[in-house]
MIDO-192484 format. One record per residue (C-alpha): residue in one letter; x negated, y, z. Coordinates in Angstrom, 2 decimals, decimal comma. Last residue first. Example, Ala and Ser with C-alpha at 12.3 -4.5 7.8 and 13.67 -1.06 7.14 Angstrom:
! MIDO-192484
+-----+---------+---------+---------+
| res |       X |       Y |       Z |
+-----+---------+---------+---------+
|   S |  -13,67 |   -1,06 |    7,14 |
|   A |  -12,30 |   -4,50 |    7,80 |
+-----+---------+---------+---------+
! end
This chain:
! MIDO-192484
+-----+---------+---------+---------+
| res |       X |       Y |       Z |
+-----+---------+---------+---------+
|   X |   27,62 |    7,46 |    3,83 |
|   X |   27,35 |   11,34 |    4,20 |
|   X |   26,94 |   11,31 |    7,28 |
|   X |   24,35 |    8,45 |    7,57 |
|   X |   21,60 |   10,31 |    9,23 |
|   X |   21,46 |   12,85 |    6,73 |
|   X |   18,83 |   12,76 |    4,31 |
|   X |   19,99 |   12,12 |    1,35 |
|   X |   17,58 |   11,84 |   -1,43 |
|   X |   18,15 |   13,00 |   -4,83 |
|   X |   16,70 |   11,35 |   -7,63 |
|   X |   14,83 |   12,43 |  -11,23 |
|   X |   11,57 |   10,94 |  -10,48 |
|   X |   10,37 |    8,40 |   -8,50 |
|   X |    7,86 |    5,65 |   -9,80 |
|   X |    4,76 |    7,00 |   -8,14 |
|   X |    6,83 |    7,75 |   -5,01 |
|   X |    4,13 |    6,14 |   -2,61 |
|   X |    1,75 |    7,93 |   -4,86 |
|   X |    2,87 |   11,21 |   -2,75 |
|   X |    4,85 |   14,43 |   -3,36 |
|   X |    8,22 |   12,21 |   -2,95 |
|   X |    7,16 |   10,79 |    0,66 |
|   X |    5,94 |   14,21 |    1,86 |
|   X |    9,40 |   15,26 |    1,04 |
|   X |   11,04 |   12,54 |    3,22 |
|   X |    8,61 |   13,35 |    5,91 |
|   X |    9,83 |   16,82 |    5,67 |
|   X |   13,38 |   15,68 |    6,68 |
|   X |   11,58 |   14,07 |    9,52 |
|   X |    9,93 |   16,95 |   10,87 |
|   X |   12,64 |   19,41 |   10,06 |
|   X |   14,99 |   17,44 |   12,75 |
|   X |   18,14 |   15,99 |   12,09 |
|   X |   20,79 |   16,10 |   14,68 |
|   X |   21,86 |   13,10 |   16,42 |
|   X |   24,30 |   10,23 |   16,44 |
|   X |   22,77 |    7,54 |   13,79 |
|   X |   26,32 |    7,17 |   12,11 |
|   X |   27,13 |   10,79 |   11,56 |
|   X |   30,48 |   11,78 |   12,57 |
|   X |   30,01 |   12,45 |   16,25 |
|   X |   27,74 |   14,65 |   15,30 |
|   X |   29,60 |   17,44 |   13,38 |
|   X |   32,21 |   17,96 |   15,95 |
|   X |   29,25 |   18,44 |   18,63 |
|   X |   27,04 |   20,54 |   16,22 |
|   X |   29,63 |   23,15 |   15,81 |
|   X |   28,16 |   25,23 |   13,75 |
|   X |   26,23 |   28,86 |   14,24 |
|   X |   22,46 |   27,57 |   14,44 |
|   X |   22,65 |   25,68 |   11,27 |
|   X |   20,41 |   27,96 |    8,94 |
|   X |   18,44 |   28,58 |   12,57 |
|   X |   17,33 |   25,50 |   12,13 |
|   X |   18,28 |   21,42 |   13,66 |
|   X |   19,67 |   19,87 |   10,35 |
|   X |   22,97 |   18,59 |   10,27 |
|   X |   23,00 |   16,86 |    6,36 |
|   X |   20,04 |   17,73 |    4,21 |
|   X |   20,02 |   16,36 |    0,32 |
|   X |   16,52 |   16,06 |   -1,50 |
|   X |   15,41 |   17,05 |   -5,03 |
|   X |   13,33 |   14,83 |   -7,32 |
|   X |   10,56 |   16,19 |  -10,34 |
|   X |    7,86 |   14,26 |  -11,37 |
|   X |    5,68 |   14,93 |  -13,40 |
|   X |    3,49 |   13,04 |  -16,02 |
|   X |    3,98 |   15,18 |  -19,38 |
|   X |    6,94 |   12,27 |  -20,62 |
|   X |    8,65 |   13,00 |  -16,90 |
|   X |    8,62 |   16,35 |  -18,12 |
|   X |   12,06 |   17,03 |  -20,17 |
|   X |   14,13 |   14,01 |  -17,79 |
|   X |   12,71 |   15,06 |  -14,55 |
|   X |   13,66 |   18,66 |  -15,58 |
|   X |   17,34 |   17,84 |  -16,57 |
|   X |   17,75 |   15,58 |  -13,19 |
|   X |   16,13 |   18,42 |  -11,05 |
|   X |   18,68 |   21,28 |  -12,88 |
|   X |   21,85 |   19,23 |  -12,11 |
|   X |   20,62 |   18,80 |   -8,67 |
|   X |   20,34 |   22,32 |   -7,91 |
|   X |   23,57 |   23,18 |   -9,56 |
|   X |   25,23 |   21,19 |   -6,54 |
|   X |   23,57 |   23,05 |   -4,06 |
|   X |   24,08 |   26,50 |   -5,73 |
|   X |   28,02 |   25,18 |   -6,24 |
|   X |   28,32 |   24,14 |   -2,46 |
|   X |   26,69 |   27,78 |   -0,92 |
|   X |   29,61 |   29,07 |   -3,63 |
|   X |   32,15 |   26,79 |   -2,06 |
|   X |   30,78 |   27,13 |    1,71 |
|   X |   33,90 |   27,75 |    3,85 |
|   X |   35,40 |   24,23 |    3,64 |
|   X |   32,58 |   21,75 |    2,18 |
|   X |   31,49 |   19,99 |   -1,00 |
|   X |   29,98 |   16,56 |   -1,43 |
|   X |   27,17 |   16,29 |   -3,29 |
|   X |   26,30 |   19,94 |   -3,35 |
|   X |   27,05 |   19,72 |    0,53 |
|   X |   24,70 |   17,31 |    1,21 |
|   X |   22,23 |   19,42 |    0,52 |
|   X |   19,49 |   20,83 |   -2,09 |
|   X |   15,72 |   21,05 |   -1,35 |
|   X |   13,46 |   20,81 |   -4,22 |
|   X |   10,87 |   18,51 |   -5,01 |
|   X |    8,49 |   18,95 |   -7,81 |
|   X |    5,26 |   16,49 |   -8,19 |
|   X |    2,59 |   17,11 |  -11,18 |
|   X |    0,47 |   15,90 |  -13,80 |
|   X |   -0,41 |   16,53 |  -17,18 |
|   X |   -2,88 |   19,07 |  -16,46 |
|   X |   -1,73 |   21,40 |  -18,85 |
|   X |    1,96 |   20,52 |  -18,13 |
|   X |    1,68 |   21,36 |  -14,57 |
|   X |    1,05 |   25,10 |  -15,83 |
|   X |    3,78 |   25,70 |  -17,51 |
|   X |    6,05 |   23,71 |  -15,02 |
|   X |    4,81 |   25,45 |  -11,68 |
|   X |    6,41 |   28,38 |  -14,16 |
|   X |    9,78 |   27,03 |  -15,22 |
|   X |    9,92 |   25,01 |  -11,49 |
|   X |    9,55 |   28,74 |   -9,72 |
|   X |   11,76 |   30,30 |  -12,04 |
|   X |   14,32 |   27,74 |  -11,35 |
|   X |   14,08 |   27,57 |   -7,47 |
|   X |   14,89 |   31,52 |   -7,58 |
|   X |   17,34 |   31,08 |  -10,25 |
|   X |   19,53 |   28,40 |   -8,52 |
|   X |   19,48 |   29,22 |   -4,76 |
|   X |   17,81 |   33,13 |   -4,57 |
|   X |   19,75 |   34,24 |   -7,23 |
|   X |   22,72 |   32,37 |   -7,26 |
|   X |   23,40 |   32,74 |   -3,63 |
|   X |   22,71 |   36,66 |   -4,07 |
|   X |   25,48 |   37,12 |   -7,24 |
|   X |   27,71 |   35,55 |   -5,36 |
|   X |   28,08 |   37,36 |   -1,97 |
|   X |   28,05 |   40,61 |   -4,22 |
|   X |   31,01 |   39,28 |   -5,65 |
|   X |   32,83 |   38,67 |   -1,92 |
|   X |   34,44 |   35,41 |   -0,82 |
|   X |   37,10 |   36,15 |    1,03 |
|   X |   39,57 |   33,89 |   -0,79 |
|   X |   37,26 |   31,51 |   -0,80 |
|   X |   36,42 |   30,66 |    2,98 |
|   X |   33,39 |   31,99 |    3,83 |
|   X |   29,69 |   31,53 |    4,03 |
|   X |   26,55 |   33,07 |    3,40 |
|   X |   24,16 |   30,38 |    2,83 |
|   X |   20,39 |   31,57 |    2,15 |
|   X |   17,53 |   29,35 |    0,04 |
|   X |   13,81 |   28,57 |    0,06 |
|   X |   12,58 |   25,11 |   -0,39 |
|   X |   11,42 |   24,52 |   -3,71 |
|   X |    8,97 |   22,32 |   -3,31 |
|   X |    6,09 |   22,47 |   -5,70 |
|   X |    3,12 |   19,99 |   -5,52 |
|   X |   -0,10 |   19,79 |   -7,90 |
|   X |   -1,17 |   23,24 |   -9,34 |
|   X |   -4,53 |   23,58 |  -10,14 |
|   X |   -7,28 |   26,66 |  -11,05 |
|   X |   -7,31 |   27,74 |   -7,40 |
|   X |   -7,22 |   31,24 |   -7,15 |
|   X |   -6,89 |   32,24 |  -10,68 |
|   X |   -3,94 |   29,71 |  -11,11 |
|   X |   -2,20 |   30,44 |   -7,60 |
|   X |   -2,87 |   34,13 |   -9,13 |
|   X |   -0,70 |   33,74 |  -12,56 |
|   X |    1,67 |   31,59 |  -10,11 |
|   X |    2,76 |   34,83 |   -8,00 |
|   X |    2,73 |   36,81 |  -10,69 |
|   X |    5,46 |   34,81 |  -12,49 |
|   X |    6,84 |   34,60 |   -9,07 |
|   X |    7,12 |   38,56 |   -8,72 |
|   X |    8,18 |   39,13 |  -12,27 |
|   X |   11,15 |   36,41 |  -11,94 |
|   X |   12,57 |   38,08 |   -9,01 |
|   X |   14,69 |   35,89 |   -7,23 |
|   X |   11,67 |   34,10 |   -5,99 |
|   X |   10,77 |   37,26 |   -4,03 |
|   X |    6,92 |   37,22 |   -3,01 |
|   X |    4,15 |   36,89 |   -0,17 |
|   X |    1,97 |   34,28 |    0,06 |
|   X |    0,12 |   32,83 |    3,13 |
|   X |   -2,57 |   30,44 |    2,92 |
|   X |   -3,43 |   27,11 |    3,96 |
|   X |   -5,87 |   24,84 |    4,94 |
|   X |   -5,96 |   21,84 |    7,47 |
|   X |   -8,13 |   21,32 |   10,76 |
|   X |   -5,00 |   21,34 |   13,07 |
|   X |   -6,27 |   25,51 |   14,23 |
|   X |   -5,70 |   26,36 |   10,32 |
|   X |   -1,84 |   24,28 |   10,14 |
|   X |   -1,18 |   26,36 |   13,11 |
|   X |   -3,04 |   29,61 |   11,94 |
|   X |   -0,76 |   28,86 |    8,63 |
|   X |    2,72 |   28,53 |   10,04 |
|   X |    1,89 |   31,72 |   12,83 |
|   X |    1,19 |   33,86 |    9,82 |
|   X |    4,26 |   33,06 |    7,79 |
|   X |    5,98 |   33,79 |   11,24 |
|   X |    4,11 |   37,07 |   10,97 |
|   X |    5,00 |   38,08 |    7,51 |
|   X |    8,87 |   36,96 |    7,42 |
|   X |    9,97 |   39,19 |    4,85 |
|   X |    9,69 |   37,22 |    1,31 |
|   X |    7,58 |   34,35 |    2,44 |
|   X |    5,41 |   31,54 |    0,44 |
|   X |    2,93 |   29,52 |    2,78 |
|   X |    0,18 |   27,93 |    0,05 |
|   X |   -0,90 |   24,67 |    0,58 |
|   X |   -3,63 |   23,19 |    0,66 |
|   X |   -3,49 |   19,73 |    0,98 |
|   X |   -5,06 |   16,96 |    3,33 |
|   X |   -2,10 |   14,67 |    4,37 |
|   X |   -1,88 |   16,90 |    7,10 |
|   X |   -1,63 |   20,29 |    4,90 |
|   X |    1,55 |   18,64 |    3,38 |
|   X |    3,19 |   17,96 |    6,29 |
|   X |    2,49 |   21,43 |    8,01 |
|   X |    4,00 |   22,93 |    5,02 |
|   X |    6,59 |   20,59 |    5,10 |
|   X |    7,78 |   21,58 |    9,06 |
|   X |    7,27 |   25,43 |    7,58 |
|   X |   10,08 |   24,68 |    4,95 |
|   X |   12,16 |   22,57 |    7,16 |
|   X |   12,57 |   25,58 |    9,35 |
|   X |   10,31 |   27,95 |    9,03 |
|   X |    7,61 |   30,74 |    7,07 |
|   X |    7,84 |   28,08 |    4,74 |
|   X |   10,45 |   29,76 |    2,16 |
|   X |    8,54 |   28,63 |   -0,90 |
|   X |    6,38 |   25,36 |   -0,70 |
|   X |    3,41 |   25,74 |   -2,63 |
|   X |    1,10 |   22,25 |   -3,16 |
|   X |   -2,80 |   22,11 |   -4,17 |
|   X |   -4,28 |   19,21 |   -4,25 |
|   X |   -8,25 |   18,20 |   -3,77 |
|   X |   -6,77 |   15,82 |   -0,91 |
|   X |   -3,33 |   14,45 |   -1,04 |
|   X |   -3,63 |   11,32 |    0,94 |
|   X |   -0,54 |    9,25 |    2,03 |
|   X |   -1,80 |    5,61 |    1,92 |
|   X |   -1,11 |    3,24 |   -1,06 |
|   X |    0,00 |    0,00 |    0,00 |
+-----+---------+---------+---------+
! end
């Protein structure tokens, strides 16, 4: 069995200033990465992510820019290139909910979900992309939910992001799979972040078949799992990770 070992890589995971993002960085930098820390406002918990990742022996950087901006991430990749002359791991992490029910869903409510859920991770795939192409090689994961797969009350334009999401990782596996990367996305249930601080965990729990809330340790592991050679053979799935909840 192949161990997990992803030295000499280079991996960006947007949004990693916390939650499940930060909890991959971390991953990824253990198994012998560098990764790059992407934030949009969160400077000093960016900061904290990679001194802890620094101080556990592993290297990383911090990264600041908007993945709803196309200009910004274009930029953002042009200098991950200079820098570091490889891209090997993208996960597309970074995302927002805003929720209500639909008849008080407002435009501007919209128009944000779409462009930080669906164009922000597809601007960063088009570019990683571009360059992963060259070398022939590359892993993409990007973090959807369980609510894409199976909608939700109160969260029908956080559902239609989620659900796009997976649409656009089955079309990409399919178009580079032939250049040698992969591409797979991941589904959440209850995970324990400040996304999920508001809900009622206790309702929630008693429904999911292992009886706890996920942590962004072991949804990371799940990610680490699909940026690896243990995943050689992987491409074009989403992964559930929900304790059984959505079973």
């Amino acid at each position: 069995m192949t161990d997990v070992d992803l030295k000499a890589q280079v991996a960006l995971v947007t949004g990693a200033s916390r939650g499940i993002g930060a909890a991959t960085a971390r991953a990824l930098a253990a198994a012998g990465a560098h990764v790059i820390v992407n934030y949009k406002t969160s400077a000093d918990r960016a900061k904290e992510v990679v001194d802890a990742i620094r101080s556990a022996g592993g290297s990383a950087e911090p990264m600041c820019f908007d993945i709803s901006i196309e200009t910004e991430v274009a930029g953002a990749f042009e200098h991950i290139m200079a820098a570091h002359k490889r891209l090997d791991i993208l996960v597309n992490n970074a995302g927002i909910s805003k929720d209500a029910l639909f008849l008080r869903v407002k435009p501007e409510m919209v128009n944000e979900m779409i462009d930080v859920n669906i164009k922000g991770s597809f601007f960063c795939t088009f570019h990683a992309a571009r360059y992963m192409i060259k070398q022939r090689s590359g892993k993409i994961v990007t973090v959807s939910s369980i609510v894409g797969l199976g909608g939700n009350p109160g969260q029908i334009v956080y559902a239609t992001t989620k659900a796009g999401l997976i649409g656009m990782t089955k079309s990409f596996a399919k178009e580079l799979g032939p250049r040698g990367i992969r591409v797979n996305a991941i589904a959440p249930g209850l995970v324990d972040t400040e996304m999920t601080e508001g809900i009622d965990r206790g309702a929630i729990i008693k429904d999911i078949p292992l009886r706890k809330i996920g942590s962004p340790e072991e949804v990371a592991g799940v990610i680490l799992f699909l940026c690896s050679d243990l995943s050689a053979y992987v491409t074009g799935q989403v992964v559930v990770v929900d304790g059984g909840l959505y079973t």
